[in-house]
N, C-alpha and C positions, 0 to 999 in steps of 0.2 A: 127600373134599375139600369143604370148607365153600362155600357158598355164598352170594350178595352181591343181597339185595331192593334192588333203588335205583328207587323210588318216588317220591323228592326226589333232589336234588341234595348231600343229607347223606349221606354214605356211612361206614359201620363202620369202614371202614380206609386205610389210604392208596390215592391212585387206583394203578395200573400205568403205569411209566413204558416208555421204548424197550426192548428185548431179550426182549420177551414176548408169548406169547398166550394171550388169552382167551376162555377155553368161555362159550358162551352157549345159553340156549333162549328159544324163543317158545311159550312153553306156547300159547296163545290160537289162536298162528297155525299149529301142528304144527309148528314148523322148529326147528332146531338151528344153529348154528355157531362159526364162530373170528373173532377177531380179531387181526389181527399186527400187531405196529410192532415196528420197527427201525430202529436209528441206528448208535453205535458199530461194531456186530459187521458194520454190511452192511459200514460205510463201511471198515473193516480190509479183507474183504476184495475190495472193488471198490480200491483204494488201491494195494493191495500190487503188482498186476501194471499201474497205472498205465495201463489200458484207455481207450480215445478214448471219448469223453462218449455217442454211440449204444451203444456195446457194452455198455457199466458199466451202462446204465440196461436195458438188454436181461436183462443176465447179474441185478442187480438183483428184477428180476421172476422170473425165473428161482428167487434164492434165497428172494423171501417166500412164491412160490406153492408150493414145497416146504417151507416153513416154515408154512405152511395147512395142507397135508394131512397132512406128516409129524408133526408136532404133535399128531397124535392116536393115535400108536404105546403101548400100553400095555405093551412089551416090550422087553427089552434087544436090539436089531437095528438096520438103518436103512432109509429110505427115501431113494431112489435116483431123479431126476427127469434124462433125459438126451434130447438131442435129435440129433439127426445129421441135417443135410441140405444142399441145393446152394447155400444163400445165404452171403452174405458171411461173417455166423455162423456157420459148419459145424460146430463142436459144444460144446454146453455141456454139463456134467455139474454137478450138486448134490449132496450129500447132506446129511439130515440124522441125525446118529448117536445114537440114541434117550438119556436122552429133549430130548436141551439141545444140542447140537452142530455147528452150519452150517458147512461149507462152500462153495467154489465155482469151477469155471473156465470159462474160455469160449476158444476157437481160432476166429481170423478171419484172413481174408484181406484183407491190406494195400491190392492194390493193389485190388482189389475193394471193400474200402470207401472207398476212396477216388473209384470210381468211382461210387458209388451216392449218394455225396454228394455229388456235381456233380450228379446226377439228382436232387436232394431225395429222394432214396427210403431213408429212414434209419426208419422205420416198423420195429415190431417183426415184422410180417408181411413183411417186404421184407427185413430183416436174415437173418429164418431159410430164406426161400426155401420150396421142396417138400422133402419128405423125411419123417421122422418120429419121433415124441416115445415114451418109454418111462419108466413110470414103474414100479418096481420093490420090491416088501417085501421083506426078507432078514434070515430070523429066526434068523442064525447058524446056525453047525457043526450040522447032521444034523435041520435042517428044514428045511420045504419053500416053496423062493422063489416070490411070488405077481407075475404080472410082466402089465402091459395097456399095449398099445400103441396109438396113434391115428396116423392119416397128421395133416400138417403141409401146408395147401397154399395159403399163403402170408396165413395170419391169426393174429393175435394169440394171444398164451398165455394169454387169459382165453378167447378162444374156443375153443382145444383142450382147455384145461379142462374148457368145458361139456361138449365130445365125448366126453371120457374118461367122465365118469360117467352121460352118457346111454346107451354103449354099455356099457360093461363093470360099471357096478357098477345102474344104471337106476334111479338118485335122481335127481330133478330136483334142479338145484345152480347156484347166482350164484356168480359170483367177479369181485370187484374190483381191482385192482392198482394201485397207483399208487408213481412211484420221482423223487425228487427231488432236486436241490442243496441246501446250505442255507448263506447265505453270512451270515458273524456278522464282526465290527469284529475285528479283531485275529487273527484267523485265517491261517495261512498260508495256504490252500487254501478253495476249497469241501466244504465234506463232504455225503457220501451221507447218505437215508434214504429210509424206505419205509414205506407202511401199507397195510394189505388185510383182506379181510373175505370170508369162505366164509359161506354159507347153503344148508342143506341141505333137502329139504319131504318129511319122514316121519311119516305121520298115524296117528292109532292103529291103523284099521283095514287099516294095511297089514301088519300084523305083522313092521314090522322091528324088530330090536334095534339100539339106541344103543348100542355095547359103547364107544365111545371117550368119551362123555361119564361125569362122577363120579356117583355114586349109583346107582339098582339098575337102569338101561337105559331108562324111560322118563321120559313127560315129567306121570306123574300126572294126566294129565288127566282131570277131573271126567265129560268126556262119551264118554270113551272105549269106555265099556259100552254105551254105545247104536250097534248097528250102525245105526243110520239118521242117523245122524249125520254127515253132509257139510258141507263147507264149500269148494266150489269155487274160492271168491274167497283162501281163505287165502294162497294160493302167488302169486297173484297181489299182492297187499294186502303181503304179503312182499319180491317183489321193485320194487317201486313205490316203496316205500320206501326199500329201498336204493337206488334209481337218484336218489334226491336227494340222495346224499350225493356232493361235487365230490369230484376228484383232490386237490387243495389242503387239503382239508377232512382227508382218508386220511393224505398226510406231516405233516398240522402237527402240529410236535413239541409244541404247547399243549393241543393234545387228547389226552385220553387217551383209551383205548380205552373204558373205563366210559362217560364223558361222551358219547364218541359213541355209543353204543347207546342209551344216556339219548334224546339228540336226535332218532332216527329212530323209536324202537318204546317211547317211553313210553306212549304211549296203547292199545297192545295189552298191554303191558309183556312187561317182560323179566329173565330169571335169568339172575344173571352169576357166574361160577365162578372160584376162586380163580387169580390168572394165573401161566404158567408158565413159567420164564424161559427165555431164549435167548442162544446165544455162538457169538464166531468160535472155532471150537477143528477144529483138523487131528485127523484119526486115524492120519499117520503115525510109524513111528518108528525108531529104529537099528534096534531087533529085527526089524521088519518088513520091511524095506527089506533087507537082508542074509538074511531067509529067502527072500524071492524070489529076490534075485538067486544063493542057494545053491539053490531049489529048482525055476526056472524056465531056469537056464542051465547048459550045460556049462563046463568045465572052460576049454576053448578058446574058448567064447563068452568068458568072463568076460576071457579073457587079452587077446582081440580088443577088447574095450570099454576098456582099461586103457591108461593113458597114465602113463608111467613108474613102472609097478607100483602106479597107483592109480587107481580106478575114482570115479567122481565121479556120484552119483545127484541130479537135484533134484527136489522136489515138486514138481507142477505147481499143487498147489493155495497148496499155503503158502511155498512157495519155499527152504525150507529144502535147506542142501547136505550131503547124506550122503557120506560118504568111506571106503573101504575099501582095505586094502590086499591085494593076490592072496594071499600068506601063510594069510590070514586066514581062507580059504576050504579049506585044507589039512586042517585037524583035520576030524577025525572031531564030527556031532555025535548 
């Protein structure tokens, strides 16, 4: 995957607009990361289920922060970000279906938020309540699921984030999130968008491998042969600088992801990797939706769910209405 020096503000190719992200290194500073934006594909589907303006921008965060991590799947499978707990939001699920694929849903309690918004407590740590976050690899049929779990007790999903990789994978890691309206002249609606940014702090001499970034897993650095080579403040000097980039700064659809890395770590500089695009796209389908309901239910089940010899399935994610007739489930397959 070719790679993008932007040392000026003249860049080789056109910048990456909404539905992508973008791999980045900090040679200088031992870090790694991503860059998401998204417009279109959030706005489909926060849109589609017509979610009250806390939950959308909840569920929102939900799909760039999985669109962060899963983004860096180098294999036909998906990454699976789901949360269950006692808040208003009781469960959202995500996925992303390797390598381009977003989904997303989210179940709330009505009268419940309703209640928490007379409380002003509409906070994304107040939405999700206690309970906890699982975020899940699944490398298809006859591999093996890699699955980390964190409690949830009652803080932001940029803060479970950090939890997740300080305990389960033990990279030091920033995550941004930020999830917006965007309101243009002649619009019927406001629309969704989102932008966020992962940074990771892998120094040579920790011996890890970058397997998800392009090229042969490290970051070439000059000084990586000298084991006395430290730089304490990197991680730091890393996250310092991301902390001055606003929320405003993450959704403006004017910036692009290039320009903002430009903005924050030109002076340490920065490699920017060719970016990778991103969509609303379902995984389900007739096929699938009919082998469940032939290989997860009896005979009698099927008949019990049928309402005048027709069974009616909806997505929860995409809202599409599958239709079968009891017949149908007679043949042999």
């Amino acid at each position: 995957m070719p790679e993008l020096q932007i040392s000026t503000l003249g860049l080789d190719r056109p910048e990456s607009g909404d539905d992508t992200a973008v791999p980045f290194t900090l040679d200088s500073l031992d870090c790694r990361g991503r860059v998401v934006r998204l417009g279109d594909a959030l706005d489909s589907i926060l849109a589609r289920h017509d979610y009250p303006a806390p939950v959308a921008r909840l569920l929102g965060e939900a799909v760039l922060l999985a669109a962060l991590i899963g983004s860096s799947l180098k294999f036909a499978g998906k990454f699976i970000l789901q949360t269950q707990t006692d808040g208003p939001v009781n469960l959202i699920v995500v996925d992303l279906d390797a390598p381009d694929g977003l989904r997303g849903y989210a179940r709330y309690d009505h009268d419940a938020l309703l209640r928490a918004a007379e409380l002003g407590k509409t906070t994304p740590g107040d939405l999700l309540g206690k309970g906890h976050l699982a975020m899940t690899v699944d490398q298809g049929n006859n591999m093996e699921r890699y699955q980390g779990i964190v409690a949830l007790e009652g803080g932001s999903l940029e803060d479970v984030a950090h939890t997740y990789f300080q305990q389960s994978e033990q990279i030091p890691t920033k995550v941004r999130l930020a999830v917006a309206q965007l309101e243009r002249r002649g619009d019927a609606r406001p629309s969704w968008r989102a932008g966020g940014m992962l940074i990771q702090y892998l120094p040579p001499h920790g011996n890890q491998l970058l397997a998800d970034l392009p090229g042969d897993g490290d970051f070439s650095n000059p000084n990586s042969a000298d084991p006395d080579f430290v730089e304490a403040d990197h991680w730091e000097t890393a996250k310092a600088l991301l902390a001055t980039l606003a929320d405003d700064e993450l959704a403006d659809p004017d910036i692009s992801g290039e320009r903002m890395l430009f903005r924050l770590y030109n002076e340490p500089g920065v490699r920017v990797f060719e970016p990778m695009p991103l969509e609303d796209r379902c995984s389900c389908s007739n096929e699938r939706v009919e082998g469940m309901l032939r290989d997860n239910f009896t005979a009698e089940d099927r008949e019990q769910m049928a309402v005048d010899g027709e069974i009616e399935v909806t997505c929860e994610f995409c809202s599409t209405a599958y239709h079968f007739r009891l017949h149908e489930f007679e043949t042999s397959h």
